[in-house]
Phi, psi and omega in degrees: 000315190286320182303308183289331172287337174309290152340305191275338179293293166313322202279297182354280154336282164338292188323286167294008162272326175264321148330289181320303194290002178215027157237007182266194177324312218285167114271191205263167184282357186287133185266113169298166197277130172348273164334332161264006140297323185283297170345266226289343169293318195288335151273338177283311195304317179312306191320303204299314187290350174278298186307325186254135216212048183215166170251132172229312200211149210255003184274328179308336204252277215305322195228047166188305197300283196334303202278331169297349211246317185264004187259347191249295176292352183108285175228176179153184214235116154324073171331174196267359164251333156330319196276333155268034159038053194258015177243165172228147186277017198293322188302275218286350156313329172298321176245015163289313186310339178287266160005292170309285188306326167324318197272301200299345167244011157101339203273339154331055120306143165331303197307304197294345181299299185264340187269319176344292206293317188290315181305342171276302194304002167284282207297318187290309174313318213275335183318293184329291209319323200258356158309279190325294192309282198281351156291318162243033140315312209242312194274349160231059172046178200293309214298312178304312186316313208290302188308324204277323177299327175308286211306314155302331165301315206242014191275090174328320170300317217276329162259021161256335201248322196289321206257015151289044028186033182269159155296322185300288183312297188279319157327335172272318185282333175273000139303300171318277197345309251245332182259004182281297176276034167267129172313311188283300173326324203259158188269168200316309154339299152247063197294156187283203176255170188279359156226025144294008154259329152332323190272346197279335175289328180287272198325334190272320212263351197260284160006273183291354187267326209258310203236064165335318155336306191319314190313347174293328175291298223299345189287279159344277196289334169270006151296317182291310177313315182332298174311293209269335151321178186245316191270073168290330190288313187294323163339320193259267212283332180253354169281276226272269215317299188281343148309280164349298181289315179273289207306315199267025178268312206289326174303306176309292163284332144277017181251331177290322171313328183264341172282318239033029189227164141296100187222098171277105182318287200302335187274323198298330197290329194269329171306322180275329198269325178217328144229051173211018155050046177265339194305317194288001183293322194266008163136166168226148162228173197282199189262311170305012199303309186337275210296328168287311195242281193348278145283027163261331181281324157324295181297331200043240184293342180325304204342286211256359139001265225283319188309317181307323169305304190319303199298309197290339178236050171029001191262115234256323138344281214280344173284342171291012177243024133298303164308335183298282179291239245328306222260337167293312191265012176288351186270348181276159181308294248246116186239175176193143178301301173288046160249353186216019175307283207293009203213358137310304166296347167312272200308332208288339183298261192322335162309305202291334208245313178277351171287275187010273202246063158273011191212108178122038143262012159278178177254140179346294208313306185296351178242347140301274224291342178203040178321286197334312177312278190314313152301324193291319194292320168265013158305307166302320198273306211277305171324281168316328152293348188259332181295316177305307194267348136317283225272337185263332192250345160323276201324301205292301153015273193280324162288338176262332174262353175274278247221279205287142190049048174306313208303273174021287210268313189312290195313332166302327173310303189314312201298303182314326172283333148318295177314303164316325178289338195053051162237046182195120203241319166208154166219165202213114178234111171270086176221155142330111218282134203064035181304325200224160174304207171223248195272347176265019192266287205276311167079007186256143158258075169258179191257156179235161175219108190275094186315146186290174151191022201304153148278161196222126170301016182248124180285135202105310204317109177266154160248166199315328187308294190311301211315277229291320174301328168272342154212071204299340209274282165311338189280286174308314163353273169320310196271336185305316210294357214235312213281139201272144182291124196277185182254335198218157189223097176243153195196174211252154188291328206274354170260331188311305174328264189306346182238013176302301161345287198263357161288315192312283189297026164237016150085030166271130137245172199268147184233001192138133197208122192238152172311143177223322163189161181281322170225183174288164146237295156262324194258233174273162198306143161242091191298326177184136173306103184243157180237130201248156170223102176292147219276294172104193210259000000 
């Protein structure tokens, strides 16, 4: 009797031990069902794409929205790259479908215009998030996956950016797709299945069809597969070569179809870019900018996580493909934070391996002997670290899709809603030439007018963008003697200054002015978007 109250007392014991311990910091080790990953991804991704509400990169627009808006409706406006055929339409065909359904239930509205596209590129993002999710899953088990899923989710870049309508942003997720069934990442335990590298070769070879760059990954990792396989030779010849080959056939023929030529996306793209150094027109950094500012200002609060993760889980393969691209593209001039967009959740996975295991370098024994002690300090740790990278990466989130380069996407809203209205007939923007979205914004086919900036092999050679940045005064002047007069004029307050005089006196005032940022980013500060309107005499 007494050995069973002894007994029963211990299971007690137990009991509350266990309780505690799967109520503490940590989470539990039991793997939720996929599908409520995907759920959950797909509401956060949805949240983000209403919340971001800024201009970060004129390619988000320019080289997807834009062109999909002229494959569907009829017009809209081509870049200067389309015409040296260094782009493929396979990215912006995914929201011209959009765009058609759209058309086809009436919903081409302002609203649907602009919120639609992010909202389909949510549903592609949360796809990654479960890539991302079930890639570290496999190579450090359910408990790091659910923090390495934390760490993506709450990484301020990765929730300013993913749900943005760039070629980059699907280039990351179909990184993920593509490293998740690759072999050589996984450990002898959990070899892949047999074709799985085949779907990892369609996601790599799809990658490099959108961002010819991706190949900069894909370089590392099939060089790594090589080494460590057994089959090389089927690797190469019934594998990589014949994937390879139909995805950039299948590429081909839409592209010609949509060029009406025979146009090799990858080569005209790998000629302007790396050898003939056209990238460099639009600027240089040094060579260490990735690693001093660039991903490091990405990872942000991230930072010494991920480094602790690289060190604490040896897996010394995927940080060297971190290290590849960081150090491939550092040799090139011309950088951007999404240029290395895809080889972020990586580091954000090891951040996700050092929260994991911040609690479990003791031995059992030592942690029975002082559960209490020990669940508060490490109650206290992992808190106070999910609390730091809250309190550092919310706040910045929500102020970079919010708040800083707003004006841009506003005044198109504001123009577009006009349009609709019929108050608005032609417009002319003396800003830095792709500054605001254009017609897959405005949705009207009035005519606009834009400063040039195509780049030119003749050295010295200014474009309209410089002439006006250098001289606003002079520029307009000159281009007024000419000009069929617009109805509406938008330009940055800081251009505004020297050319109020002479809007007035061409009978333009300002009609509305919206916030654009608080500080600079490359020239002078551009405080805010203003709209001029004529008057008439």
């Amino acid at each position: 009797m007494r050995q069973r109250k002894i007994s029963a007392k211990a299971s007690d014991d137990d009991e509350n031990i266990e309780k505690f311990t799967t109520t503490n910091c940590l989470p539990k080790n039991s793997s939720p069902s996929l599908k409520k990953i995907f759920i959950l991804c797909l509401v956060i991704r949805m949240i983000s794409s209403l919340l971001v509400q800024t201009y970060f990169n004129p390619d988000e627009h320019w080289q997807a929205l834009e062109v999909a808006h002229l494959i569907t409706f009829g017009y809209g406006h081509l870049t200067w790259e389309w015409k040296k055929g260094i782009r493929t339409y396979l990215h912006p065909v995914l929201f011209a479908a959009l765009y058609k359904v759209l058309a086809f239930f009436r919903l081409d509205t302002p609203w649907f215009m602009t919120r639609a596209p992010r909202l389909l590129q949510s549903l592609f993002s949360a796809i990654g998030d479960l890539y991302f999710y079930k890639f570290s899953q496999v190579l450090f088990g359910n408990h790091v996956a659910k923090w390495a899923l934390f760490a993506q989710l709450l990484n301020w870049f990765m929730f300013f950016c993913i749900t943005r309508t760039l070629a980059n942003s699907m280039e990351t997720i179909l990184t993920l797709v593509s490293l998740y069934y690759w072999p050589s990442f996984r450990r002898p335990s959990r070899s892949a299945s047999s074709g799985s590298r085949k779907w990892a070769l369609a996601a790599a070879a799809l990658a490099c069809a959108i961002r010819p760059t991706s190949a900069i990954t894909w370089v590392y990792v099939a060089l790594l597969e090589l080494y460590l396989t057994s089959d090389k030779l089927k690797f190469v010849l019934f594998e990589a070569v014949p994937i390879g080959g139909l995805v950039l056939g299948l590429t081909s023929l839409l592209d010609h179809l949509m060029y009406g030529s025979w146009v090799l996306v990858p080569l005209n793209f790998l000629k302007f870019n790396f050898l003939s150094s056209g990238g460099d027109y639009y600027g240089t950094h040094a060579w260490h900018w990735y690693i001093t500012q660039g991903f490091a200002a990405m990872l942000f609060t991230f930072v010494p996580f991920s480094i602790s993760g690289i060190i604490m889980s040896k897996q010394w393969k995927l940080f060297g493909l971190i290290a590849w691209v960081l150090g491939i593209y550092s040799l090139i001039g011309h950088k951007e934070f999404r240029f290395v967009l895809p080889v972020l959740p990586i580091a954000l996975m090891f951040a996700g391996y050092t929260l994991a295991n911040m609690r479990g370098s003791d031995p059992p024994e030592r942690k029975m002997k002082e559960n209490l002690g020990s669940s508060i300090n490490c109650f206290s740790k992992v808190q106070m670290s999910v609390f730091f990278l809250l309190v550092t990466n919310l706040p910045m989130a929500l102020y970079m899709s919010m708040v800083h380069q707003r004006g841009t996407e506003d005044v198109m809203n504001y123009l577009s809603v006009e349009a609709v209205n019929n108050k608005v007939e032609s417009i002319l923007f003396l800003m830095p030439c792709h500054a605001t979205p254009y017609y897959s914004t405005l949705h009207r086919n009035l005519p606009m007018r834009f400063l040039d900036c195509t780049p030119s092999e003749e050295k010295g050679f200014l474009d309209e963008s410089d002439q006006f940045l250098m001289d606003p005064v002079g520029f307009v002047t000159e281009y007024a003697k000419n000009w069929s007069l617009p109805s509406h004029i938008v330009l940055f307050d800081s251009q505004e200054k020297p050319l109020k005089e002479m809007l007035v006196s061409h009978n333009f005032h300002e009609i509305k002015r919206f916030f654009h940022a608080h500080f600079k980013v490359d020239r002078e500060i551009q405080a805010s978007v203003v709209v001029y309107a004529y008057q008439g005499k």
